[in-house]
PyMOL commands that place a pseudoatom at each C-alpha (Angstrom):
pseudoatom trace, name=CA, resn=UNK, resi=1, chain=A, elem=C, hetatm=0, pos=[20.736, 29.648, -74.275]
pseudoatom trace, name=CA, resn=UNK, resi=2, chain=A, elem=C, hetatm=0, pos=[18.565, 31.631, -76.785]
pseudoatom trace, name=CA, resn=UNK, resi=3, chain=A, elem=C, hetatm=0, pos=[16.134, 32.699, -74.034]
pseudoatom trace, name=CA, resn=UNK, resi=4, chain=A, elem=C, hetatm=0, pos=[13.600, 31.371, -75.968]
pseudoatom trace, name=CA, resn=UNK, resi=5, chain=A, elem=C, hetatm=0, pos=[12.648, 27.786, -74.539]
pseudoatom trace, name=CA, resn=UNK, resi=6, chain=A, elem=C, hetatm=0, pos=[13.058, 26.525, -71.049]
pseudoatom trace, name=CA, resn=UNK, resi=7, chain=A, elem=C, hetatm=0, pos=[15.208, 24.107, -70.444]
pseudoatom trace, name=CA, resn=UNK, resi=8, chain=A, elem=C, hetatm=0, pos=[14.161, 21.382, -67.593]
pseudoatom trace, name=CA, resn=UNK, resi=9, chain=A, elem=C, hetatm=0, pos=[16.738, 19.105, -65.867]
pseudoatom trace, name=CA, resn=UNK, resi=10, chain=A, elem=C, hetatm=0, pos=[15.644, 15.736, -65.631]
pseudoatom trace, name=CA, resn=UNK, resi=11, chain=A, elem=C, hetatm=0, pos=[13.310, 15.199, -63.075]
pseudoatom trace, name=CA, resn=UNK, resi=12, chain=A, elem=C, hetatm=0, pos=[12.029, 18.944, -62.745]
pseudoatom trace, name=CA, resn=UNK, resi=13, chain=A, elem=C, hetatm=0, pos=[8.219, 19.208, -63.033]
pseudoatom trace, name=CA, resn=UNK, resi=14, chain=A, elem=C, hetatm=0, pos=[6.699, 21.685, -65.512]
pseudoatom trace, name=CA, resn=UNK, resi=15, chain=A, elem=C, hetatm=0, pos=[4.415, 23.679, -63.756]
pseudoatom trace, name=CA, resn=UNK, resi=16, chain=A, elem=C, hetatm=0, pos=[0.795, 22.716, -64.805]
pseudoatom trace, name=CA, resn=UNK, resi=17, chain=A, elem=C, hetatm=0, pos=[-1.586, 24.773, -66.828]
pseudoatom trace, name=CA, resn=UNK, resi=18, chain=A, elem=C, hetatm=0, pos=[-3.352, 26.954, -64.260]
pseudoatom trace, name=CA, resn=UNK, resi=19, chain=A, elem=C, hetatm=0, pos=[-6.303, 26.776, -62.823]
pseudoatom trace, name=CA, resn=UNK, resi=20, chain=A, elem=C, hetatm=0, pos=[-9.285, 29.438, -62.164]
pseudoatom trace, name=CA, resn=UNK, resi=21, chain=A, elem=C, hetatm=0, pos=[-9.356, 29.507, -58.276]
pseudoatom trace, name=CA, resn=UNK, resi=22, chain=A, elem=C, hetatm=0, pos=[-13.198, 29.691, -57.947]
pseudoatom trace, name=CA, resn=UNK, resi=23, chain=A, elem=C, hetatm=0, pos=[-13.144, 26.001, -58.489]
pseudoatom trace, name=CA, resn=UNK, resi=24, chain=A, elem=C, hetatm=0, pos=[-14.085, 23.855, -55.900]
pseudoatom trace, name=CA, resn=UNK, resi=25, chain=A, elem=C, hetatm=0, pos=[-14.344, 19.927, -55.127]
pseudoatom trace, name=CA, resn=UNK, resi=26, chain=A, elem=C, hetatm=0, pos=[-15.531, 18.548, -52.374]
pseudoatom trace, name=CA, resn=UNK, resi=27, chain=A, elem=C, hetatm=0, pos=[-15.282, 14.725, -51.823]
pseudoatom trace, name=CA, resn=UNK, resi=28, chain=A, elem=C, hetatm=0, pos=[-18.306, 12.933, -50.044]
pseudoatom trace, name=CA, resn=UNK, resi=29, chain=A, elem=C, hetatm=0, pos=[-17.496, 10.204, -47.741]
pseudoatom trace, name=CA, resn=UNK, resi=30, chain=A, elem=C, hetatm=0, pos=[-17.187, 8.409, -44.384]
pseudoatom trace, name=CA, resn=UNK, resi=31, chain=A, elem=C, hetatm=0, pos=[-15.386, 7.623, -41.309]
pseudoatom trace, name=CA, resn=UNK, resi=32, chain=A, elem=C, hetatm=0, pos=[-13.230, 4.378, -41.679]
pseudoatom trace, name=CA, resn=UNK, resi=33, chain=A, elem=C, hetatm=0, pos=[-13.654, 3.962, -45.261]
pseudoatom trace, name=CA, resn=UNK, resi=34, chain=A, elem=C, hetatm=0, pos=[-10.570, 2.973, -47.086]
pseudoatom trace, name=CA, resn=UNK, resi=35, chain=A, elem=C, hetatm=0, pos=[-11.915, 4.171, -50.530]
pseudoatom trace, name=CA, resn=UNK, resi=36, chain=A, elem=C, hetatm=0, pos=[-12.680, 7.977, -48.954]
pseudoatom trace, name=CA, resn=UNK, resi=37, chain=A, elem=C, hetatm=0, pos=[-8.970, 7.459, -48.092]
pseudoatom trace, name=CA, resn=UNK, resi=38, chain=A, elem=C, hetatm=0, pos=[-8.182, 6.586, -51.743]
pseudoatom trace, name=CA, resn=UNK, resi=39, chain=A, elem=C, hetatm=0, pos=[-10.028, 9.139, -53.193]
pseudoatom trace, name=CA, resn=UNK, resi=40, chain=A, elem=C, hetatm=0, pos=[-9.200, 12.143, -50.751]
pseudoatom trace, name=CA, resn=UNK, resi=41, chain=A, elem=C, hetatm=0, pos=[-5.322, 11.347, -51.401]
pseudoatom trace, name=CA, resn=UNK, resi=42, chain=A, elem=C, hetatm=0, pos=[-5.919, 11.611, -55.381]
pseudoatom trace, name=CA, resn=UNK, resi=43, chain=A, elem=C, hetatm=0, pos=[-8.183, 14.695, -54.485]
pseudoatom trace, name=CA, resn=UNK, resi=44, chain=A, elem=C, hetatm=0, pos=[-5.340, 16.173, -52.482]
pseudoatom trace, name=CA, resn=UNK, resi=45, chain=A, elem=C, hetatm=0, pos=[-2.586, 15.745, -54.635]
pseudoatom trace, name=CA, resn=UNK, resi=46, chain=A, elem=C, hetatm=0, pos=[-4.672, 17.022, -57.704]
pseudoatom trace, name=CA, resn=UNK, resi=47, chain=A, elem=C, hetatm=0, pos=[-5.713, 20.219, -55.807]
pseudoatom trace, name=CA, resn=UNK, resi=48, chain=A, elem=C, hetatm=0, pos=[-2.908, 20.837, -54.488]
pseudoatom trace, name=CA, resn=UNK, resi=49, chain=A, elem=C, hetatm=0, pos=[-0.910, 20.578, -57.961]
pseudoatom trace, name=CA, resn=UNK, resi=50, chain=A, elem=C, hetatm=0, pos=[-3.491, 22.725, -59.522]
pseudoatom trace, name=CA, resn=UNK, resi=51, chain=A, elem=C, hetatm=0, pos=[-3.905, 25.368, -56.791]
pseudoatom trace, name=CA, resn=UNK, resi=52, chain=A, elem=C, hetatm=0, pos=[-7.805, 24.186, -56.819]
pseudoatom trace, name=CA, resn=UNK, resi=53, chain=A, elem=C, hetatm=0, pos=[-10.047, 24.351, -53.419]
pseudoatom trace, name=CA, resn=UNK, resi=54, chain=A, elem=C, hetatm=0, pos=[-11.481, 20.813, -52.005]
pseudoatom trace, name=CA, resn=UNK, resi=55, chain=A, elem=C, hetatm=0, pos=[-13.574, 20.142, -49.167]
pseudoatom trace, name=CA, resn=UNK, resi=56, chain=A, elem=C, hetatm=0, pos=[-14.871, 16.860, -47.242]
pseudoatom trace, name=CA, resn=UNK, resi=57, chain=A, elem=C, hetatm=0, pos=[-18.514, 16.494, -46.000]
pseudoatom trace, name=CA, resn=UNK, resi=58, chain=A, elem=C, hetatm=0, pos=[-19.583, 13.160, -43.974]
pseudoatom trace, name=CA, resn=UNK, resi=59, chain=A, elem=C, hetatm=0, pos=[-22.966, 11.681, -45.185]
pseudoatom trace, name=CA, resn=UNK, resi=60, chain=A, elem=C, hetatm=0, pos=[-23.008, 10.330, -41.545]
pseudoatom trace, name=CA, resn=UNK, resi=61, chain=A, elem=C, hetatm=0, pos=[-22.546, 13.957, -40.436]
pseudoatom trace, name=CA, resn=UNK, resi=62, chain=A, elem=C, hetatm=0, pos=[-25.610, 14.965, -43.133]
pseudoatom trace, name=CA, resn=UNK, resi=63, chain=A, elem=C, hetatm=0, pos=[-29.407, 13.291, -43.763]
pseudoatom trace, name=CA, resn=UNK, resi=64, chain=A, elem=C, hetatm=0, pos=[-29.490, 14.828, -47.198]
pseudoatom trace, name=CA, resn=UNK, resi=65, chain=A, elem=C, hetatm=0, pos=[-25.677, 13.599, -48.066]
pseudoatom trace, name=CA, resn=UNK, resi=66, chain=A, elem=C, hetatm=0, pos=[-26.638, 10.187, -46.883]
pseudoatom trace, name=CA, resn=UNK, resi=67, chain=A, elem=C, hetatm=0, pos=[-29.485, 9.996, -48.691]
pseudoatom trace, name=CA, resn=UNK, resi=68, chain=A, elem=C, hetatm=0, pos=[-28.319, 10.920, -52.225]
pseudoatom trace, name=CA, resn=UNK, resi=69, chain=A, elem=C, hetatm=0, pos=[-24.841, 9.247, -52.063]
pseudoatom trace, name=CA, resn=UNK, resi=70, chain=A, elem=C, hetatm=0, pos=[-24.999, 6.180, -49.566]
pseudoatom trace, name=CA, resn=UNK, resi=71, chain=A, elem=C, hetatm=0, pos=[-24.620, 3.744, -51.994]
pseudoatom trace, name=CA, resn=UNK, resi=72, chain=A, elem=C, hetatm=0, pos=[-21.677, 5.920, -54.197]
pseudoatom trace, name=CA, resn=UNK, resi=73, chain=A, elem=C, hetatm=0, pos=[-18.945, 6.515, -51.842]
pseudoatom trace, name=CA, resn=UNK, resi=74, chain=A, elem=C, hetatm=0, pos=[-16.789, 8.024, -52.123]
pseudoatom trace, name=CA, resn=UNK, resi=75, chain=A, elem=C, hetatm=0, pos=[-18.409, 10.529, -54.402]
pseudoatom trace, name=CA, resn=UNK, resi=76, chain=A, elem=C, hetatm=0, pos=[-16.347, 13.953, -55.954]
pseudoatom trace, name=CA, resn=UNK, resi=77, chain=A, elem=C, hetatm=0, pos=[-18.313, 16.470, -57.209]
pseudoatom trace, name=CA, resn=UNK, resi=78, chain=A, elem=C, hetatm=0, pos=[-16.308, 19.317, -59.192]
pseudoatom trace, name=CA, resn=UNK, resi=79, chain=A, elem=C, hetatm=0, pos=[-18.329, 22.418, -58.730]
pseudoatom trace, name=CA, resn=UNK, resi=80, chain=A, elem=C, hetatm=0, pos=[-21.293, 20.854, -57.294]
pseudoatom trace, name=CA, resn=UNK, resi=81, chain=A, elem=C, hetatm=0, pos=[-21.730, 18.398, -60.108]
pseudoatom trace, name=CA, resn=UNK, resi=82, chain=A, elem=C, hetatm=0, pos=[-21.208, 14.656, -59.452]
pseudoatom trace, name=CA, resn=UNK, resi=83, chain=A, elem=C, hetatm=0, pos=[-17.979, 13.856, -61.598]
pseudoatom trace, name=CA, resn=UNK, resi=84, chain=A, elem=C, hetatm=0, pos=[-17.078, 10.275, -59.978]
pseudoatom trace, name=CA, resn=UNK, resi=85, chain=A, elem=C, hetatm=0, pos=[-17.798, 7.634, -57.251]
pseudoatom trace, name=CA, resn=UNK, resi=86, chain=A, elem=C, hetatm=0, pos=[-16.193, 4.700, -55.647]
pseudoatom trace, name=CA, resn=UNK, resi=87, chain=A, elem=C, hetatm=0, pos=[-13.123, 5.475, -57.194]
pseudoatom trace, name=CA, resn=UNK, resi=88, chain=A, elem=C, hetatm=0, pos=[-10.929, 8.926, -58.491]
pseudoatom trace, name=CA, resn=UNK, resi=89, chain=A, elem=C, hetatm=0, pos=[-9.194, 8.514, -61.395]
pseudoatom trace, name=CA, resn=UNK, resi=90, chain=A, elem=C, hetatm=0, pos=[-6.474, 11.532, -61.409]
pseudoatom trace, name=CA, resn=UNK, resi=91, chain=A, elem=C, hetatm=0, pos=[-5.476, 12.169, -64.725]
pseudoatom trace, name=CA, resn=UNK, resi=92, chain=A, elem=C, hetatm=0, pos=[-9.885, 12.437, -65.465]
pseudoatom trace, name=CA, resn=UNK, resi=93, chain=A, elem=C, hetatm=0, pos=[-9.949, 14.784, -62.249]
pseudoatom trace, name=CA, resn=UNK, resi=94, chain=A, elem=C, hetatm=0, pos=[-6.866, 16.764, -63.455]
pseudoatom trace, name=CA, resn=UNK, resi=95, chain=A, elem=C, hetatm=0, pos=[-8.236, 17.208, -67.196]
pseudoatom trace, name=CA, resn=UNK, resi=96, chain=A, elem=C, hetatm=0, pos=[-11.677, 18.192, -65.696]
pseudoatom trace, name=CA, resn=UNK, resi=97, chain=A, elem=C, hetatm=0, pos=[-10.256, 20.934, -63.560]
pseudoatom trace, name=CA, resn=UNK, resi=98, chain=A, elem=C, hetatm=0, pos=[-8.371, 22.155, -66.395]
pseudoatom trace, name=CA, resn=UNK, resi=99, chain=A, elem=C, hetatm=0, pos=[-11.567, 22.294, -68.680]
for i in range(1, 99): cmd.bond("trace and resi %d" % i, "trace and resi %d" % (i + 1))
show_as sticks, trace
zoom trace
């Protein structure tokens, strides 16, 4: 081995480009609601692949939540700006934390 290039066994995961740890995401939801379940398992596995920070907050939980989102959720913001609702796509989540 020329010490050069890696070499990854099949199967091994590159480790992904990192990420700056200020970041933050916070998925909006609800209690029993199978797409908050959706999302937060996307918004899980993304932030935990990419080292990033999430929260959840509980429009029932928040008049000012409910009000803006009720009709969205599940809604992600990245950074406090809406970046999807209803439903997280993880590859778009991924390539927006990276950005």
């Amino acid at each position: 081995m020329d010490g050069m290039s890696p070499i990854f066994r099949r199967g091994e995961r590159r480790a992904e480009k990192s990420v700056t740890p200020e970041r933050l995401v916070t998925l909006i939801g609800k209690p029993d609601c199978h797409l908050c379940e959706d999302a937060q398992e996307v918004v899980e596995k993304v932030c935990a692949d990419l080292g990033v920070r999430w929260e959840k907050k509980d429009i029932t939980q928040d008049e000012d939540l409910h009000r803006e989102y009720w009709e969205q959720i599940p809604v992600v913001l990245v950074d406090g700006a809406q970046h999807t609702f209803w439903r997280v796509d993880e590859g778009r989540l991924r390539r927006a934390l990276k950005a």
